[in-house]
N, C-alpha and C positions, 0 to 999 in steps of 0.2 A: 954186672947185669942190671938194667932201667929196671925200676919199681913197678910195679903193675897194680892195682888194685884190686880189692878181693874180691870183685863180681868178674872180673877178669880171671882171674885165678880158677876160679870155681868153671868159669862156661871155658876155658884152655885146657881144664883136663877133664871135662864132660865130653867135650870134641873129638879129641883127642884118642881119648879110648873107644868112643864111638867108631871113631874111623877105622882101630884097632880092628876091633867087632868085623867090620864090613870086608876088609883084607881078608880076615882070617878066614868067613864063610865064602869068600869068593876061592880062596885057594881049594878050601873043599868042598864044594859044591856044583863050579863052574868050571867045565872046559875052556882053557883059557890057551892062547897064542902062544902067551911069553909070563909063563908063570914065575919068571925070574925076575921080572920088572917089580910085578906085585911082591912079590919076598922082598926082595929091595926095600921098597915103601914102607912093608912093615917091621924090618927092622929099625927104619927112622923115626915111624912114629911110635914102635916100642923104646927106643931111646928118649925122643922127646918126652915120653911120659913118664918113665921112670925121674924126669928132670924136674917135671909139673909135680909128678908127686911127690917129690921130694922140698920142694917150696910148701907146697901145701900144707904136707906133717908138721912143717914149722913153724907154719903161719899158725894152726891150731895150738899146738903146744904153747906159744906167745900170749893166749889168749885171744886169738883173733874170734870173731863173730862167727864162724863158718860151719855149715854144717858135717858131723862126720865124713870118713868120703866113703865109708860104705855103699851112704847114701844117696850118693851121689851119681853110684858104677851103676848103669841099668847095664845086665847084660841084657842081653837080643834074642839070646842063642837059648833061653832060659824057657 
């Protein structure tokens, strides 16, 4: 896996879950056509992110500069 940088790291699983967010309110919220397209999607970018946060936790543990990711998770829905 290429190295990333930790401003990269940090806005990759801000995005990320973001976009989680927005799948998930679409699935309950919006009559949708092909609500299997969007399931799809989110299970990809629930993968990607379990992936991103898994870099993350260990970029922290290392010492790295970054802030919690509590911090970091806005929910939407909140």
């Amino acid at each position: 896996m290429p190295n990333i940088d930790r401003d990269t790291l940090l806005v990759s699983v801000q995005s990320v879950y973001e976009s989680i967010n927005r799948f998930e309110s679409l699935l309950k919220f919006e009559t949708l056509r092909d609500p299997g397209n969007i399931t799809e999607l989110l299970i990809t970018y629930d993968e990607a992110f379990k992936v991103l946060k898994s870099v993350y936790l260990e970029e922290l543990e290392s010492g790295a500069d970054l802030p919690p990711l509590e911090s970091i998770l806005i929910d939407e829905q909140e």
